[in-house]
N, C-alpha and C positions, 0 to 999 in steps of 0.2 A: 253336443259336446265339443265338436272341430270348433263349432263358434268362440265356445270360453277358451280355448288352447290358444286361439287367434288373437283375441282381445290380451288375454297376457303376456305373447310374445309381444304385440304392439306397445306393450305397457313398458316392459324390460327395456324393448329400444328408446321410447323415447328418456327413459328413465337413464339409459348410455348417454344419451346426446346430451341433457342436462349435462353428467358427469364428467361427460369431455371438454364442455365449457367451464365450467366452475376449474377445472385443472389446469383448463389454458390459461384463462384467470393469475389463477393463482402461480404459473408459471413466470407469465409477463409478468406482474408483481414482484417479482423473488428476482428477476433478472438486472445486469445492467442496466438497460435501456429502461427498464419499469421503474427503477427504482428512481432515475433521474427523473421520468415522467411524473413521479410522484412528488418529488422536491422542487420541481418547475412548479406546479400545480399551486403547492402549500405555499410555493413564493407569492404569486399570482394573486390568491387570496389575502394575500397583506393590506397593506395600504402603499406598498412599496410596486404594484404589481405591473405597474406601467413601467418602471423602471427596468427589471427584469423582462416584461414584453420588449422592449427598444435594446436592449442589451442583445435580445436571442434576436432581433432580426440583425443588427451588425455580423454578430456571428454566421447568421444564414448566408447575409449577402458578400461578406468578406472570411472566408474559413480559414484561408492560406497565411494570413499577415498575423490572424487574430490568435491560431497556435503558436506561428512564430514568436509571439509578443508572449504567450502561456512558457514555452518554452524557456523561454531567455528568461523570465521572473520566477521558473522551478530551479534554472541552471546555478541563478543568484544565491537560492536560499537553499541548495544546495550546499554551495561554494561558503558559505557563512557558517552552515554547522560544520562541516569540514575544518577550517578556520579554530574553531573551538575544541574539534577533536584533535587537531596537530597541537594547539596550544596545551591539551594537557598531557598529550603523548609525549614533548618537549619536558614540561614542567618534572614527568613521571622519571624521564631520562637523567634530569639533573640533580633530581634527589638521590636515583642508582648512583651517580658518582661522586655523590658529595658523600652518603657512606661508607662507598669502597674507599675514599682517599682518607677517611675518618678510620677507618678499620688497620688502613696501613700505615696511617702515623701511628696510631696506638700499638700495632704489632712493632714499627722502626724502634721508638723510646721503649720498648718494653726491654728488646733485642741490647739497644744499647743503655742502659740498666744494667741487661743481666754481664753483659762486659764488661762492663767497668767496675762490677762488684764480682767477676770471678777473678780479672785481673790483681786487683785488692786482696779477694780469699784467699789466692794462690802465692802472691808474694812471700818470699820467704821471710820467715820471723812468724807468721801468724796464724791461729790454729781454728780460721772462719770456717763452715762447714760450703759444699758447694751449692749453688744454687736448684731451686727445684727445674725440673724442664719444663717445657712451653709446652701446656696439654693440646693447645689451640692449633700445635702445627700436626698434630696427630703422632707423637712421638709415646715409644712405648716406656713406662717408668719399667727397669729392670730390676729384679731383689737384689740385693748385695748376696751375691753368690759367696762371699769372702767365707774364712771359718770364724766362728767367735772363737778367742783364748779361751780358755777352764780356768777356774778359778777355783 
């Protein structure tokens, strides 16, 4: 009976050791560096694959120039969509203004409208009524508190 307890613990371990590989496996796979290994590989497999060989040895044999040069052509296409972002954070700025300056000529003529036609109302001889108030400047309409006559 120790004999069969033996054979299955030995079964279990090596049944672990599988385990552990198939996980490490699947670890490298999942990781940075696996996942490049993986895209070098599919490269490789091309027809393209010498090119890509000759490429990775520059890179092996020259690391320091070959970032540098990585570097400066991220900094570019960086500096490019930037470029396009200020161009329409710019563009976004000048329609805000071109509104606000729309919003207050229309408020200026509206203002001098209503002067020139209260001056008119009020002139004496004439029995214009006055104008309504500007709801836009947030002014409150008051009731005419007055009394009406009885008739």
């Amino acid at each position: 009976m120790s004999r069969r307890i033996d054979e299955i613990e030995a079964d279990v371990a090596r049944s672990r050791e599988r385990l552990e590989k198939t996980l490490q496996r699947i670890e490298h796979k999942l990781s940075a560096s696996g996942m490049v290994d993986d895209a070098l590989a599919s490269l490789r497999r091309t027809r393209h694959g010498d090119v890509v060989d000759r490429a990775m040895g520059v890179l092996r044999d020259n690391p320091v120039p070959v970032l540098a040069l990585m570097a400066g052509i991220g900094w570019l296409i960086g500096r490019a969509g930037s470029g396009e972002r200020d161009a329409a954070r710019e563009a976004r700025a000048r329609e805000r203004a071109f509104r606000h300056e729309a919003r207050a000529a229309t408020k200026d003529a509206s203002k001098d409208a209503s002067n020139s036609s209260r001056t008119d109302a009020f002139s004496p001889g004439t029995e214009a009524t006055p104008p309504a108030p500007d709801m836009s400047q947030g002014e409150r309409v008051r009731p005419d508190v007055s009394p009406q006559p009885r008739s």
